[in-house]
C-alpha positions as YAML, in Angstrom:
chain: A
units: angstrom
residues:
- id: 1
  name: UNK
  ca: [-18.35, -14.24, -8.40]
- id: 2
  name: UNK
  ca: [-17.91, -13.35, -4.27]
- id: 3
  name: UNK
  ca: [-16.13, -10.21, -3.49]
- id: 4
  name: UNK
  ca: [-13.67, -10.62, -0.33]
- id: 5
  name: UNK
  ca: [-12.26, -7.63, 1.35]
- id: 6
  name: UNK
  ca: [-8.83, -7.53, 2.39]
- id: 7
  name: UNK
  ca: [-7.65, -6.48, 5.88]
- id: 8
  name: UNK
  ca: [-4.31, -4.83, 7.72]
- id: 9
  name: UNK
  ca: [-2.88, -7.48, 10.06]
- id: 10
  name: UNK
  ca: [-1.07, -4.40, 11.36]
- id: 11
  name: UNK
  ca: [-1.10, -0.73, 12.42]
- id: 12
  name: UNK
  ca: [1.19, 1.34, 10.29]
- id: 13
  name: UNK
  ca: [1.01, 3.30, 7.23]
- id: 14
  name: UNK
  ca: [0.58, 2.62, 3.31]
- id: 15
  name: UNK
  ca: [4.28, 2.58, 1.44]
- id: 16
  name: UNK
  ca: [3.39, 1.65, -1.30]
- id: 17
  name: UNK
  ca: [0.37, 0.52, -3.62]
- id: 18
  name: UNK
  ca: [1.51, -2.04, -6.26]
- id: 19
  name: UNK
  ca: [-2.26, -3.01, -8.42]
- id: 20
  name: UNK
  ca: [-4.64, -0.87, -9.03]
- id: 21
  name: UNK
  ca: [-8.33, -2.14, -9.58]
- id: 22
  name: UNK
  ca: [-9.09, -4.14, -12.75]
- id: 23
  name: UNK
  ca: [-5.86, -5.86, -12.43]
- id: 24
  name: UNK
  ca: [-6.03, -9.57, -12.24]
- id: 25
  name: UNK
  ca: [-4.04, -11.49, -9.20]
- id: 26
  name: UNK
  ca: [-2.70, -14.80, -8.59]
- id: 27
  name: UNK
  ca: [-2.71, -16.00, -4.96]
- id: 28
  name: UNK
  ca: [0.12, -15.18, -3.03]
- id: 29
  name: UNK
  ca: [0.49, -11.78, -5.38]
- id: 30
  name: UNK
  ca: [0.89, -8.48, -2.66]
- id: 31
  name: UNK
  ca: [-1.06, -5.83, -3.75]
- id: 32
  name: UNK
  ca: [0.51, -3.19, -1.24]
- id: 33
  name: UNK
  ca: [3.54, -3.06, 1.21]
- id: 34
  name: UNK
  ca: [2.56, -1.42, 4.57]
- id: 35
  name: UNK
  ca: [5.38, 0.11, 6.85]
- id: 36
  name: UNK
  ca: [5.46, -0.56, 10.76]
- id: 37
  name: UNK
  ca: [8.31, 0.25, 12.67]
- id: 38
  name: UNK
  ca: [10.71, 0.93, 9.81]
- id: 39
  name: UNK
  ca: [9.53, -2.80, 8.29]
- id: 40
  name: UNK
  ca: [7.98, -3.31, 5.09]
- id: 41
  name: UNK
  ca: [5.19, -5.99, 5.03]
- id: 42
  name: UNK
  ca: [3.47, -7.02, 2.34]
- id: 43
  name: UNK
  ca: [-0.20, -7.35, 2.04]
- id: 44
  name: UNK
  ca: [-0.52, -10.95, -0.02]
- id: 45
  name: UNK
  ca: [-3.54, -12.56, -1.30]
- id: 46
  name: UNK
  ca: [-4.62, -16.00, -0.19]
- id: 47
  name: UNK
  ca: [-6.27, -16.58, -3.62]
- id: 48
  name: UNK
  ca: [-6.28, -15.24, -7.07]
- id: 49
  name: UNK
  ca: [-8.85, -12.77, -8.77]
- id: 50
  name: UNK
  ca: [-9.60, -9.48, -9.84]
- id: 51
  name: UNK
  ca: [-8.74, -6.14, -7.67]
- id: 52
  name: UNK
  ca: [-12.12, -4.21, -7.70]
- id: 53
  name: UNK
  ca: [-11.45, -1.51, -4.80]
- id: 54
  name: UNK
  ca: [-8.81, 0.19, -3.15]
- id: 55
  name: UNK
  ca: [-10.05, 1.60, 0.21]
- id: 56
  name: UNK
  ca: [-6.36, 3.75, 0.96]
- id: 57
  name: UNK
  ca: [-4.45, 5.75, -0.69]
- id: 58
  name: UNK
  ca: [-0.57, 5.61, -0.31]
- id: 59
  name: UNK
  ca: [0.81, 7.11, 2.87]
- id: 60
  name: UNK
  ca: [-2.19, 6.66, 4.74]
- id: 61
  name: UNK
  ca: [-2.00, 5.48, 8.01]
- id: 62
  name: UNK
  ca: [-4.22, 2.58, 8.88]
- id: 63
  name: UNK
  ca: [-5.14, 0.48, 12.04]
- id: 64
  name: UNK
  ca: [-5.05, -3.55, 12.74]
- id: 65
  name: UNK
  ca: [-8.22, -4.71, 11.23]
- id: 66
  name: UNK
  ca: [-8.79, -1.89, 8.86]
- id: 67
  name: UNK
  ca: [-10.41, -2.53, 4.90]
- id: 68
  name: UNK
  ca: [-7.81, -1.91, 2.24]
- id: 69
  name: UNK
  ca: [-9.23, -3.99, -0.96]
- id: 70
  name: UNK
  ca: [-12.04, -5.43, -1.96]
- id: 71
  name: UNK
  ca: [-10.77, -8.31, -4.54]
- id: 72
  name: UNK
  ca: [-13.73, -10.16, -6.77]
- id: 73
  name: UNK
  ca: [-12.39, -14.16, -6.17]
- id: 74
  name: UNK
  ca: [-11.55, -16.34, -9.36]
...
């Protein structure tokens, strides 16, 4: 199995963290919401699998670009 890692498509700051690793996920499933300028935006996955790492912690801030999940693809 390939791992994939997961990136912010935004600068902003963790809300909330909805999996936590060893969960399974089905594509389109978010595994956090992010807040940016009083918006919450979801961090979806393209494709399903298994969440292996989390890489922030909630209330973090984080950058465009920035690793937040490593999944392990289906």
């Amino acid at each position: 199995m390939a791992t994939e890692t997961i990136y912010s498509e935004l600068t902003g700051s963790v809300w909330k963290i909805q999996r936590q690793p060893g969960d399974l996920l089905v594509a389109d499933e978010s595994i956090m919401i992010l807040e940016s300028m009083k918006m919450e935006i979801p961090v979806v996955l393209p494709d399903g699998g298994r969440l292996i790492k989390l890489l922030v912690e909630e209330g973090m801030a984080v950058k465009e670009g920035q690793e937040l999940a490593v999944i392990e693809s289906a």
